[in-house]
C-alpha positions, 0 to 999 in steps of 0.5 A: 092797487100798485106795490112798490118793488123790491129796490124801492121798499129797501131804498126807503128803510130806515137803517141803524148803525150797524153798532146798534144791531151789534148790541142787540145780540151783545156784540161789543164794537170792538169786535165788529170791524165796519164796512160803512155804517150799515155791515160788518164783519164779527171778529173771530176772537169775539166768536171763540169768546162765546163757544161755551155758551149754551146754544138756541134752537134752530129753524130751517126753512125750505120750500117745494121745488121752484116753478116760475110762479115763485116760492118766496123761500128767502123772503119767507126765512126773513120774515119768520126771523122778524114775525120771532123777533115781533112777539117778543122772541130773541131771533136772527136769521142766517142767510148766504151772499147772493152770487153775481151769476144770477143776479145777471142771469135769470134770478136777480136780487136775492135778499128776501122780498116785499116788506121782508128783505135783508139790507142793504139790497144793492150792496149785498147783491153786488160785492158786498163786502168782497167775500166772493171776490177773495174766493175766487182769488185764492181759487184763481191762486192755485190754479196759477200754481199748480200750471206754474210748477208744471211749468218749471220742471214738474217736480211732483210729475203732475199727469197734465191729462188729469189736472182735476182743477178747474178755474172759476169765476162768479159769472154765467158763461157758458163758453168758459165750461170747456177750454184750451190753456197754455197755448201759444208755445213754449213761454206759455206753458204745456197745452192742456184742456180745463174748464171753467165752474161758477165761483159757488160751485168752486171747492174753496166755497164749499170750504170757507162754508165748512171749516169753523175756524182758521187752521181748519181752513187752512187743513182742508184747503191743503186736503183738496186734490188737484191732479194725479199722477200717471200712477194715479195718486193724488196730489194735493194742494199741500203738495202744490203749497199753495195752502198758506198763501190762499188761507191769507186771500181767505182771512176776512172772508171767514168771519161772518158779515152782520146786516139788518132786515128791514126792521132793523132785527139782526142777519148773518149773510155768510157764504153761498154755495149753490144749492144745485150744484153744491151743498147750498147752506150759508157758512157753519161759522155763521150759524154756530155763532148765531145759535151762542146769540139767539134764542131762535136761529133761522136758516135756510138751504137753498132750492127745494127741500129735495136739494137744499134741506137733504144737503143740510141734513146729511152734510152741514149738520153732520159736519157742524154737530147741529141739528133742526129743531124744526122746518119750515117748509114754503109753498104758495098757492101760485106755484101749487097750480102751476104744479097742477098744470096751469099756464103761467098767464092762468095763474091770477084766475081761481083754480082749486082743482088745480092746487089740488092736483098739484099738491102732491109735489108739497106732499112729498117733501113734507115726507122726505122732511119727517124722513129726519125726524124733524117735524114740518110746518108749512109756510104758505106765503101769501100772493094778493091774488090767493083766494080763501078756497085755494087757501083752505085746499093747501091747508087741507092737503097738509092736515091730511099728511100729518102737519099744519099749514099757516097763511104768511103774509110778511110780503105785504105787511112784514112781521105783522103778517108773519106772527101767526107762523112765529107763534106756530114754529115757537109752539112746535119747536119747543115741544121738544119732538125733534129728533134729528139723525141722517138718513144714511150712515157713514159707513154706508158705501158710496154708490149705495148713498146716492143710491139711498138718495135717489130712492128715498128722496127723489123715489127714482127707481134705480141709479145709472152709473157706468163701470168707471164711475163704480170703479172710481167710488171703490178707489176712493172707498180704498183710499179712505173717503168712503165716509164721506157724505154725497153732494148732488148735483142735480136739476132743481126744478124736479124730483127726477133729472129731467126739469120739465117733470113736475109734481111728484114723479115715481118710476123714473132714473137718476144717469150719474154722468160724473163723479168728483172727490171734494177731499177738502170740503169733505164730500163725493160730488155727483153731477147727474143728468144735464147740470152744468156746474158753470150756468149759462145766461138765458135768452134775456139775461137781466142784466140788460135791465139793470142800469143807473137811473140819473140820481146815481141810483141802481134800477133792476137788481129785484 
């Protein structure tokens, strides 16, 4: 039996004006400011209008670590949130944007799958409504400002040896990661090297994801530091004023962008740090708002939950004051034999000793999730080739680790297949046992966060950091970041660093190869092993796949 793809289910919906998606959740029309019929941005006034409301409970979904059998942990959050809306609940879901990097590279479209997809696709995945387009602007600003004040005199005696801003630009390409600017002589400028990152990974991203309104967009703009001085004290984008200006670039991108799913049931789509390399949560203004407008908000963060679901716990929900009412934790039988060692072309043929064998990869995750003190279903989401024993194996395993696993098939049948899993979640996070908190605190040092993280969440048995990068945590630490939480960057296809070690490894190390202070944003981040915070394309990047057909339409965004 064939399936239709992606591209063409969604070309098929039956999409509502974007007015009638606004008055499901009481939004009036004045407030929504179009971008065509079918998205809009909600505005700001209307937001602060329903602060004092009481708010619904929220769902995080996260998954296993990704293999490339595919996990489905986007398609499984727009299912949940349809499966909700199906019996009878008043759900919306909260997603990021998709960033143009991937989409080219490796992974293509990025707003769910099957018959449990966000619209509209090809707009979404693409420039959307031009939010990272106004990032990498403001981004692109400073970077010109702080070369420009060098140039004219230096005035706040910029060291150029340690300029930290790097520039940015929302595409895969690996040769920018390490280069020259300035040079051709004196009109140009002082010769320096920079380096490129990937517009998701920029600290502007992380801070339009952060801030919850306005000014404290522009605040944390103006905290970021951008060079030191040859004393080795920071200056700051304030220093550089360049905080009012990118504020301006950064005014429309603020305020969340209202979609539909495929049955016409309401999403926010709003930001999109990667996961990775960053913090991988979609913007707190989104999800706040959403929770004043629904009864069940479903989020998710980004790669497994070793990434994703600790960055949300440990960083959005300790910056927003919010907290998971319960988690949905993804697999697929696919991606357990795969775990289990069975070969990418083996995977369509029944293997119950290999799901079993690779079940301990979800069997970690499921602890690390309890960790916080939320209790964990697990969504199996349904492959056509599953058969009932490797099914029941999966169940079995999360019976025996204290949680339930449920058979979700919105990929195939849409909110139908994913009603069991809405009853369940409905039925566990009511039951009220949640009871959230961190698994650091804030006054923890630094190095022993990372250290907590490793140990407790990736069961590293020891982190490896050379004495510059101890010294430079306890300068932050003296110079008062030593609250801050921590922002891995870390491989997301392991628990180690290494992401060719599947399962659930023990017994290995976590290498610190640098550490960078997002006084803005409000997090240390720590790039361990190989990560690289500007991806590269792979071999065959997917953008030669994509193209127009003769109809003017897109083929080969997935």
């Amino acid at each position: 039996m064939g399936y239709k793809t992606d591209i063409e289910i969604a070309r098929e919906a039956n999409k509502k004006p974007i007015q009638e998606i606004g008055d499901k959740l009481g939004i009036p029309s004045e407030h929504l400011l179009p971008y065509g019929h079918d998205k809009a941005k909600v505005s700001q006034d209307f937001i602060n209008s329903v602060q004092d409301r009481k708010n619904g409970k929220l769902i995080l979904v996260t998954a296993i670590n990704p293999t490339p059998a595919g996990e489905g942990k986007t398609t499984t959050t727009v299912g949940l949130g349809d499966g909700l809306n199906h019996i009878g609940k008043k759900a919306m879901i909260c997603i990021r944007e998709a960033s143009l990097g991937p989409n080219f590279g490796m992974k293509g479209g990025a707003a769910g799958g099957g018959y449990a997809q966000v619209v509209p696709m090809e707009e979404m995945n693409l420039h959307f409504t031009g939010d990272f387009h106004a990032i990498t602007s403001a981004h692109s600003l400073l970077s010109a400002m702080i070369d420009n004040h060098i140039y004219w005199g230096n005035e706040l005696e910029i060291d150029v040896r340690r300029v930290q801003w790097r520039r940015v630009v929302d595409m895969n390409d690996r040769a920018l990661r390490q280069i020259n600017v300035s040079l051709g002589g004196v009109a140009n400028g002082f010769p320096r090297e920079g380096g490129f990152d990937i517009t998701v990974a920029s600290e502007v991203m992380a801070i339009l994801c952060l801030a919850n309104d306005l000014k404290d967009l522009e605040r944390r703009l103006g905290d970021m530091i951008v060079a030191y001085r040859r004393d080795r004290t920071p200056v700051f984008a304030r220093d550089i004023k360049a905080e009012g200006a990118m504020t301006v670039l950064l005014k429309d991108a603020m305020q969340p962008n209202l979609v539909q799913t495929l049955e016409n049931n309401p999403a926010f789509v709003h930001g999109g740090p990667f996961a990775n390399i960053a913090h991988g949560c979609n913007s707190v203004i989104a999800t706040t708002t959403a929770l004043k407008l629904a009864d069940y908000v479903v989020t998710e963060a980004g790669f497994g939950a070793d990434l994703g679901a600790e960055k949300f716990m440990n960083i959005k929900c300790r910056k927003a004051g919010i907290a998971p009412s319960a988690v949905v934790l993804v697999a697929t039988v696919r991606a357990m034999k795969m775990n289990g060692g069975v070969a990418k072309a083996d995977l369509g043929a029944e293997n119950v000793e290999a799901v079993k064998k690779g079940c301990p990869n979800l069997g970690r995750h499921i602890e690390n999730v309890k960790s916080f003190g939320v209790p964990v279903v697990v969504a199996i989401n349904h492959f056509v080739t599953d058969t009932d024993a490797e099914i029941q194996a999966v169940k079995d395993f999360v019976k025996a680790h204290g949680a339930e696993a449920v058979l979700s098939r919105h990929w195939e049948l849409g909110s139908e297949g994913s009603a069991d899993l809405a009853r369940k979640v409905v039925e566990v996070a009511d039951a009220g046992n949640a009871n959230f908190s961190p698994i650091y605190d804030d006054d923890m040092p630094l190095f022993e966060k990372i250290e907590t993280i490793a140990k407790r969440i990736y069961r590293a048995d020891e982190v490896l950091a050379d004495k510059k990068i101890r010294d430079q945590l306890k300068l932050w630490e003296e110079q008062g970041y030593g609250k801050l939480p921590i922002c891995m960057a870390k491989t997301q296809y392991s628990f180690s660093t290494d992401p060719n070690l599947r399962g659930a490894p023990t017994g290995h190390s976590v290498p610190v190869r640098e550490v960078r202070l997002s006084a803005g944003a409000g997090f240390v981040v720590v790039v361990c092993g190989e990560i690289m915070t500007m991806p590269g394309l792979p071999r065959v990047p997917s953008a030669e796949a994509i193209c127009l057909n003769d109809a003017g339409q897109i083929e080969g965004l997935f």
